[in-house]
N, CA, C and O atoms as CSV, one atom per row, in Angstrom:
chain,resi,resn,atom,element,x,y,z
A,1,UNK,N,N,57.772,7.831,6.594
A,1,UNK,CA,C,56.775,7.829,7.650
A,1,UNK,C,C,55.509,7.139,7.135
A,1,UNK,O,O,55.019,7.696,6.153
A,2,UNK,N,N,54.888,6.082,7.565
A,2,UNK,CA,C,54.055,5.554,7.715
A,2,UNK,C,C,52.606,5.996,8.087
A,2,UNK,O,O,52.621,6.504,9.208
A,3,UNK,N,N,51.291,5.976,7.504
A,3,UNK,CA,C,49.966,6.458,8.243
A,3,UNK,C,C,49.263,5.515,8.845
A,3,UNK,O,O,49.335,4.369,8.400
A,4,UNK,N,N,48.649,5.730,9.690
A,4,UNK,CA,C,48.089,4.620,10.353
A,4,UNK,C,C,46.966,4.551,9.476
A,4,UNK,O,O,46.478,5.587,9.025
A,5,UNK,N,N,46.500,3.395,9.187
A,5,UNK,CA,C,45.263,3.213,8.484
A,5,UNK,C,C,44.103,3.120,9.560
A,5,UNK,O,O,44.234,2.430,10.572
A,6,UNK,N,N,42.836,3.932,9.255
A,6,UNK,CA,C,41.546,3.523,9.768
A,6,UNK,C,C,40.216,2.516,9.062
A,6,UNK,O,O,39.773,2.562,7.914
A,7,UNK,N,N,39.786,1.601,10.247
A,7,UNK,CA,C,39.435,0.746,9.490
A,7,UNK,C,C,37.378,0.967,10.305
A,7,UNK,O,O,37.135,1.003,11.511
A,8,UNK,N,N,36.403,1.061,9.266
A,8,UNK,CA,C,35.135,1.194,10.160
A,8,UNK,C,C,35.089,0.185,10.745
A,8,UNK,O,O,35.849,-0.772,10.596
A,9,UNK,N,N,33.878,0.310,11.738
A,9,UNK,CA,C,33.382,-0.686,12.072
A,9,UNK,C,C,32.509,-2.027,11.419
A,9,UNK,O,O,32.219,-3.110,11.928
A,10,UNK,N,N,32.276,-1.552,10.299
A,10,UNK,CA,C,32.036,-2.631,9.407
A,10,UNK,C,C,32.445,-3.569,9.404
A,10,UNK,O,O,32.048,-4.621,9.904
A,11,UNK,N,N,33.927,-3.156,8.428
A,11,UNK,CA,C,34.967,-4.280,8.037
A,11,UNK,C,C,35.119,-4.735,8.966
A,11,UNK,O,O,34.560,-5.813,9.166
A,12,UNK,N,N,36.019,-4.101,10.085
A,12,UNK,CA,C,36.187,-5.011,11.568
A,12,UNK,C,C,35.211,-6.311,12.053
A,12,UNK,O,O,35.478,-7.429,12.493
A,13,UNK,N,N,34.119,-5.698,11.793
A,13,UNK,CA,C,32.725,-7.224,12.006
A,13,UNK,C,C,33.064,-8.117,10.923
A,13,UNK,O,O,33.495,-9.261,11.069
A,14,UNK,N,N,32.828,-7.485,9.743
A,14,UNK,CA,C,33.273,-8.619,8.577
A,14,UNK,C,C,34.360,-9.297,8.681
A,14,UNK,O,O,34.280,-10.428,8.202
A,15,UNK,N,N,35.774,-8.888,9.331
A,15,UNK,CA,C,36.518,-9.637,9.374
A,15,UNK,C,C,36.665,-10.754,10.500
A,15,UNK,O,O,37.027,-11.926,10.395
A,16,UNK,N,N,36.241,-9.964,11.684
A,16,UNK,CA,C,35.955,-10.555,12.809
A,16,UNK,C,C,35.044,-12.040,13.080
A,16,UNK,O,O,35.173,-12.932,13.918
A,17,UNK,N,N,34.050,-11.824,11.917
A,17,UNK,CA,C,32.767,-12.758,11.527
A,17,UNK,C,C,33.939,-14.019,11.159
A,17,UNK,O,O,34.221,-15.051,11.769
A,18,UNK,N,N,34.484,-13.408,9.838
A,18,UNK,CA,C,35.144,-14.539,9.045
A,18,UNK,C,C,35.968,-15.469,9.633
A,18,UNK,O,O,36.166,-16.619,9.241
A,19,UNK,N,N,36.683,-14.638,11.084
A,19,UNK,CA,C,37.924,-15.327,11.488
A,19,UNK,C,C,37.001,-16.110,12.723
A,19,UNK,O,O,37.491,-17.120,13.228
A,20,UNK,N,N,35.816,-15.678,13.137
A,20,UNK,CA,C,35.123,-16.680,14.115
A,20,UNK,C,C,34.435,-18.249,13.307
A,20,UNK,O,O,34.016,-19.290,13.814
A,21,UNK,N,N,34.556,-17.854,12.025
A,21,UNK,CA,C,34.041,-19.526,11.569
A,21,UNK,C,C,34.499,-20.119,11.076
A,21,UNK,O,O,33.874,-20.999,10.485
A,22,UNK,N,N,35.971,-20.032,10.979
A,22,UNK,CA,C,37.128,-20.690,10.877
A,22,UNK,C,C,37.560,-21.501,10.013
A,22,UNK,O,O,38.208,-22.540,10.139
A,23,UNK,N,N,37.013,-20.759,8.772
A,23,UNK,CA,C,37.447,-21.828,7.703
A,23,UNK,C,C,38.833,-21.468,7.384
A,23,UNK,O,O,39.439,-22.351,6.776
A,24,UNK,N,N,39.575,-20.250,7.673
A,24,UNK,CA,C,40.534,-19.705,7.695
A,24,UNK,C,C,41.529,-19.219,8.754
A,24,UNK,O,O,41.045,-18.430,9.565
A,25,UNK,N,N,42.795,-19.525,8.907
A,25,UNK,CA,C,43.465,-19.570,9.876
A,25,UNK,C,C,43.587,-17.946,10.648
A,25,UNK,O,O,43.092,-17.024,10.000
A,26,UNK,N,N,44.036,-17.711,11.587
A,26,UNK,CA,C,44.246,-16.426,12.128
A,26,UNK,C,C,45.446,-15.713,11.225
A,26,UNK,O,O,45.425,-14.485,11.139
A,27,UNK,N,N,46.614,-16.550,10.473
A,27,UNK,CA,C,47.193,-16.302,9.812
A,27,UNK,C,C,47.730,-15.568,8.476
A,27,UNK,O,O,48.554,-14.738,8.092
A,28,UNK,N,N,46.373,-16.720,7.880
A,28,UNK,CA,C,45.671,-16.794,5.892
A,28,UNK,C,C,44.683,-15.100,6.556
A,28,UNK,O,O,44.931,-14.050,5.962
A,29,UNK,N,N,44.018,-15.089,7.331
A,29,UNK,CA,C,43.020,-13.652,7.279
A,29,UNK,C,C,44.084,-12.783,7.579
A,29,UNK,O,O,44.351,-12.156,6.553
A,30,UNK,N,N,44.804,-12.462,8.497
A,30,UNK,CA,C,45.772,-11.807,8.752
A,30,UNK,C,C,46.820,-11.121,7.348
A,30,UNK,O,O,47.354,-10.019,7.473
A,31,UNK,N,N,46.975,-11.927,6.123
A,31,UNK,CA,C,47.639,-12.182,5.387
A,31,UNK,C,C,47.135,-11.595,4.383
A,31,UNK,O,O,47.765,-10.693,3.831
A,32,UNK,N,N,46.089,-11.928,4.011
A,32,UNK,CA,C,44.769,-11.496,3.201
A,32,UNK,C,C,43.887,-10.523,3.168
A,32,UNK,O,O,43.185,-10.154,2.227
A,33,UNK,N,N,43.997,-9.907,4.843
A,33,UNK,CA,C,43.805,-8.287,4.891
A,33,UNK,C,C,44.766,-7.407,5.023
A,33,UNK,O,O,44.472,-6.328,5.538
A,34,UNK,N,N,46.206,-7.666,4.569
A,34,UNK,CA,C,47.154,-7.529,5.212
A,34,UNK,C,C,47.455,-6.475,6.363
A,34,UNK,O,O,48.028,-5.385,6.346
A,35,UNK,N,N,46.711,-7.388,7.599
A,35,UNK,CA,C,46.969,-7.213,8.770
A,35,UNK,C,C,47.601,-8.213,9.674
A,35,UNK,O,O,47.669,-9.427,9.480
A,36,UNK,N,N,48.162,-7.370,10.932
A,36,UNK,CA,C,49.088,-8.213,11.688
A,36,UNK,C,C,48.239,-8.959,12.467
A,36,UNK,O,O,47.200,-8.302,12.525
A,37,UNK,N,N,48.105,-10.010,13.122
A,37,UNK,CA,C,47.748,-11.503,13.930
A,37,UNK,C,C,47.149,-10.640,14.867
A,37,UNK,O,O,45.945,-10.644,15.124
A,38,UNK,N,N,48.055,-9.841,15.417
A,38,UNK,CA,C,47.837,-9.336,17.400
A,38,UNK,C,C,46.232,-8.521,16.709
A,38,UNK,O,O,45.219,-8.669,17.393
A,39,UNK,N,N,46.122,-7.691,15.351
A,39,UNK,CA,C,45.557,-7.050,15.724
A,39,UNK,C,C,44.183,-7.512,15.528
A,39,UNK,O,O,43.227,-7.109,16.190
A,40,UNK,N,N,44.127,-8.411,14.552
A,40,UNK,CA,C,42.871,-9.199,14.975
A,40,UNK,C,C,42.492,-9.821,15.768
A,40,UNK,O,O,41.302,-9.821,16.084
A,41,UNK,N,N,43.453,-10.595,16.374
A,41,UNK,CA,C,43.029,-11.037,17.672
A,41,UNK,C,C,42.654,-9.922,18.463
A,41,UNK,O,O,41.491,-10.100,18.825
A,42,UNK,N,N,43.090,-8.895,18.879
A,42,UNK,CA,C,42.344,-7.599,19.454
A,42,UNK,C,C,40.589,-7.653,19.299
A,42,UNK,O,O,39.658,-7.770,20.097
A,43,UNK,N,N,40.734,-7.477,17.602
A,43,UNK,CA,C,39.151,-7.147,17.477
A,43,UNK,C,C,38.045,-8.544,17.851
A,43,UNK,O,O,36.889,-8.656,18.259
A,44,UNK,N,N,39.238,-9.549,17.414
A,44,UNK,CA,C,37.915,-10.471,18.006
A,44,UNK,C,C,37.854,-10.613,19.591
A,44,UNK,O,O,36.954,-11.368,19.959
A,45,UNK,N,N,38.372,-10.230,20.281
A,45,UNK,CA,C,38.574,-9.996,21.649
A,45,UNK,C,C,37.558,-8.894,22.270
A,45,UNK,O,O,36.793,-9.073,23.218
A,46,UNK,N,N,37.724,-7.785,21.556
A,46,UNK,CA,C,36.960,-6.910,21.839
A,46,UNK,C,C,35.250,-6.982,21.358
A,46,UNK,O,O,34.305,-6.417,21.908
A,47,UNK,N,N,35.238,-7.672,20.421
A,47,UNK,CA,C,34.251,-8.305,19.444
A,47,UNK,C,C,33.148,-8.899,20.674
A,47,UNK,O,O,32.034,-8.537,21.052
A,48,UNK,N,N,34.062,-9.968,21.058
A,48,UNK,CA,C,33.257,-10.753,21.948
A,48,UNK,C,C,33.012,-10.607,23.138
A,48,UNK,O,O,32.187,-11.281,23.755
A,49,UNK,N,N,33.920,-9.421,23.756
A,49,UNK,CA,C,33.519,-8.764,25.290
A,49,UNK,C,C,32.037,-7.733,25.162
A,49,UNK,O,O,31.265,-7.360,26.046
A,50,UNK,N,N,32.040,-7.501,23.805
A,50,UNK,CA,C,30.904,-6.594,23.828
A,50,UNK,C,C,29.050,-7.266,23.273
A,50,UNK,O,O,27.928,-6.760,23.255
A,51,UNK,N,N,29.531,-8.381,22.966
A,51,UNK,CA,C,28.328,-9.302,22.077
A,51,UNK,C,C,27.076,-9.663,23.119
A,51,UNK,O,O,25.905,-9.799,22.767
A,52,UNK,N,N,27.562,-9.782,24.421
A,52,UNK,CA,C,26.556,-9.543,25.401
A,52,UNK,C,C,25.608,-8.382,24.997
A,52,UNK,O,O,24.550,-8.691,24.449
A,53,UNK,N,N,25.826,-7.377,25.166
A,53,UNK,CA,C,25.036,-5.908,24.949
A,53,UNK,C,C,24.011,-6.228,23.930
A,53,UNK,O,O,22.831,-6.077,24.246
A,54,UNK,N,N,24.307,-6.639,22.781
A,54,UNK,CA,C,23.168,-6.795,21.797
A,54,UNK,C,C,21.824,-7.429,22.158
A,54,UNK,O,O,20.723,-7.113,21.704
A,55,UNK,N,N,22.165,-8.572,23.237
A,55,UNK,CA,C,20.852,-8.791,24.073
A,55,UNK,C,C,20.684,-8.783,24.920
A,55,UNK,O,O,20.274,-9.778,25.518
A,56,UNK,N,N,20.944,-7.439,25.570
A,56,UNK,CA,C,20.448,-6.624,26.812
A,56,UNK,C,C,18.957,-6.401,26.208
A,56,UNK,O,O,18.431,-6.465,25.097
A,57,UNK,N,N,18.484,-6.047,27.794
A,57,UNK,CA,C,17.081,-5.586,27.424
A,57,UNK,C,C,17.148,-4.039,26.900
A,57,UNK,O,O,17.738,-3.082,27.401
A,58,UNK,N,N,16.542,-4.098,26.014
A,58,UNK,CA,C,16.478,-2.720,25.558
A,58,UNK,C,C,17.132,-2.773,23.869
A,58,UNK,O,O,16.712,-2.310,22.809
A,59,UNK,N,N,18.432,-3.629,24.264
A,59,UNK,CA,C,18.974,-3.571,22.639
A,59,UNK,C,C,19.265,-2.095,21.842
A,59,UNK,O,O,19.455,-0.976,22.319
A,60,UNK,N,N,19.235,-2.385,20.958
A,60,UNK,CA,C,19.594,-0.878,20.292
A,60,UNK,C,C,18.308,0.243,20.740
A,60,UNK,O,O,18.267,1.369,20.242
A,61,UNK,N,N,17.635,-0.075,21.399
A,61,UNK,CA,C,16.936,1.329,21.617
A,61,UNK,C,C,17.084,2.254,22.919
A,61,UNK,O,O,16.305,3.131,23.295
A,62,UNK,N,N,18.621,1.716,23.677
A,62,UNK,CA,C,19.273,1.802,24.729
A,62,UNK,C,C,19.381,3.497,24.397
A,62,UNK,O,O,19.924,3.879,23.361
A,63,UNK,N,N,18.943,4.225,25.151
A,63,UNK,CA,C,19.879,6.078,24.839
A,63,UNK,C,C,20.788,6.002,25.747
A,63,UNK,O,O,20.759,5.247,26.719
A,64,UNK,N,N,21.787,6.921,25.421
A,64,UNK,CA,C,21.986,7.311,26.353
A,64,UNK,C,C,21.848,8.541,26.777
A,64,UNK,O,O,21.037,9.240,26.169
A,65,UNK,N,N,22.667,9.188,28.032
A,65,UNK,CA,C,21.681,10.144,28.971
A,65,UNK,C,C,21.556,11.232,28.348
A,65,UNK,O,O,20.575,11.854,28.755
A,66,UNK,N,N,22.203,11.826,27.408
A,66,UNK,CA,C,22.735,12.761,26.651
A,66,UNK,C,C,21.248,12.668,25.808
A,66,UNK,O,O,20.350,13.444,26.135
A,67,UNK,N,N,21.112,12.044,25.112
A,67,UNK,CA,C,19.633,11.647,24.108
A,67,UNK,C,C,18.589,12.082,25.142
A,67,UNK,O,O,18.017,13.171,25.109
A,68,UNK,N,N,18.368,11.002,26.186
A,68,UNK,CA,C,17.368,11.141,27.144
A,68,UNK,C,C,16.858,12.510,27.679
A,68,UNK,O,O,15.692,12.903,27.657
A,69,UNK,N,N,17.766,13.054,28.082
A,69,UNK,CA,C,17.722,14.530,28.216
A,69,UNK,C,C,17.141,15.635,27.391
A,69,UNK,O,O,16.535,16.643,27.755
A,70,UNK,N,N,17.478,15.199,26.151
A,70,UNK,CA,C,17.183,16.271,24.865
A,70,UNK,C,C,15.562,15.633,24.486
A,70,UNK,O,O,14.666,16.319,23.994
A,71,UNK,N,N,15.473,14.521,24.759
A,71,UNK,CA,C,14.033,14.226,24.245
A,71,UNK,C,C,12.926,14.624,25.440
A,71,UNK,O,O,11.742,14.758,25.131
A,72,UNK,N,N,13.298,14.772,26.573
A,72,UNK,CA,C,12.796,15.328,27.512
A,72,UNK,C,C,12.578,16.655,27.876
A,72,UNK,O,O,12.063,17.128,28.889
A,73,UNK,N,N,13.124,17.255,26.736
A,73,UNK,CA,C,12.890,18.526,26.927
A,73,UNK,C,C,12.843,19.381,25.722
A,73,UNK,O,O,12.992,20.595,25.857
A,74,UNK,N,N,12.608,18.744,24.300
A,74,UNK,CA,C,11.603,18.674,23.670
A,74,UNK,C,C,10.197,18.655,23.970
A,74,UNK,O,O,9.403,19.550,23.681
A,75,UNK,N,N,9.761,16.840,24.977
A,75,UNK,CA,C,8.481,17.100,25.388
A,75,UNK,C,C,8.249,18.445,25.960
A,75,UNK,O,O,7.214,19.003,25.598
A,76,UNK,N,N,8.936,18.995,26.693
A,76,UNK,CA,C,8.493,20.267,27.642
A,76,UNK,C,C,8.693,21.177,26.933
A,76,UNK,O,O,8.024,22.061,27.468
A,77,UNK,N,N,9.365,21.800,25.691
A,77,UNK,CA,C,8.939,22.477,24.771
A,77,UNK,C,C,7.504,22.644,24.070
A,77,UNK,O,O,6.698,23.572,24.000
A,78,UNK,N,N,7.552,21.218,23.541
A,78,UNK,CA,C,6.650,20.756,23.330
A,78,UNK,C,C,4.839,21.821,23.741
A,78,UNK,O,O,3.972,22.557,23.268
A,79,UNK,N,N,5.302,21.117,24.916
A,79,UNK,CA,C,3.856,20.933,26.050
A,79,UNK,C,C,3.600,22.744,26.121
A,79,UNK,O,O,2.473,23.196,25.916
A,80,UNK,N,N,4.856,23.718,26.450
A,80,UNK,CA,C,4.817,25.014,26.689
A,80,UNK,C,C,4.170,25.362,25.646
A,80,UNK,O,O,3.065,25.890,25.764
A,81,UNK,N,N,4.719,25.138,24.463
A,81,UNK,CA,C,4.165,25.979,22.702
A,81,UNK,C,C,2.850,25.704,22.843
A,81,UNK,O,O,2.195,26.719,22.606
A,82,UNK,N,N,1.955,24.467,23.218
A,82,UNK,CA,C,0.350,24.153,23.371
A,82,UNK,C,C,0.149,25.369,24.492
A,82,UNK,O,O,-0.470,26.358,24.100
A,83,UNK,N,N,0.599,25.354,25.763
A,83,UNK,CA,C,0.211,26.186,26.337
A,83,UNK,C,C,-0.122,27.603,26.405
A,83,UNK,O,O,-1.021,28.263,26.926
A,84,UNK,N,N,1.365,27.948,25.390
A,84,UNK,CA,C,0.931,29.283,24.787
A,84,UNK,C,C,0.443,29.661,23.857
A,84,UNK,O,O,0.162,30.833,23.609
A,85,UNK,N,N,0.155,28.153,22.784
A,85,UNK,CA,C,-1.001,28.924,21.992
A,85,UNK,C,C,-2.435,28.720,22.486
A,85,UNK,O,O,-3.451,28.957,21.831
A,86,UNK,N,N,-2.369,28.233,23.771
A,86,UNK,CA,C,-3.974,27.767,24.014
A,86,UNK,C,C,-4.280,29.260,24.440
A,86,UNK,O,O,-5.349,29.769,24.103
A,87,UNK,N,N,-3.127,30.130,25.352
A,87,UNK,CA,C,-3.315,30.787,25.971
A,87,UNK,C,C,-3.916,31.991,25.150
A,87,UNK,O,O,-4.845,32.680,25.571
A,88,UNK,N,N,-3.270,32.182,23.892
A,88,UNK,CA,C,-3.105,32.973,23.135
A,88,UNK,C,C,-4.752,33.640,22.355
A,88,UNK,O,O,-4.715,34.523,21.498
């Protein structure tokens, strides 16, 4: 039985990078990470459906709603603890 290997997101960019400037075939990288063709082609596929996003407005300081929420109610923690020690 076989394990599937996990690979970060790192390497995936690093490899992804390498096979977009093509000094090396889809093959020779394939070969050399010894990984199969399909599955890099995957990542650079997926690579490049997502490369838009990086220059969205906002960029990495994008939350999402989950974040947004919790920092919002911090502030209102926040704001209450002044209130009750003003009160105090």
């Amino acid at each position: 039985m076989t394990t599937r290997r996990k690979f970060t997101s790192k390497f995936k960019t690093k490899v992804v990078l390498e096979l977009l400037k093509e000094r090396s075939s889809l093959a020779e990288l394939a070969q050399k990470y010894e990984l199969a063709p399909q599955q890099l082609s995957n990542w650079k596929r997926e690579f490049l459906n997502g490369a838009e996003e990086v220059f969205e407005k906002g960029g990495k300081n994008k939350k999402d709603p989950a974040d947004e929420e919790k920092d919002q109610l911090l502030k209102t923690i926040g704001k209450l603890k002044v209130e009750v020690d003003f009160l105090k």
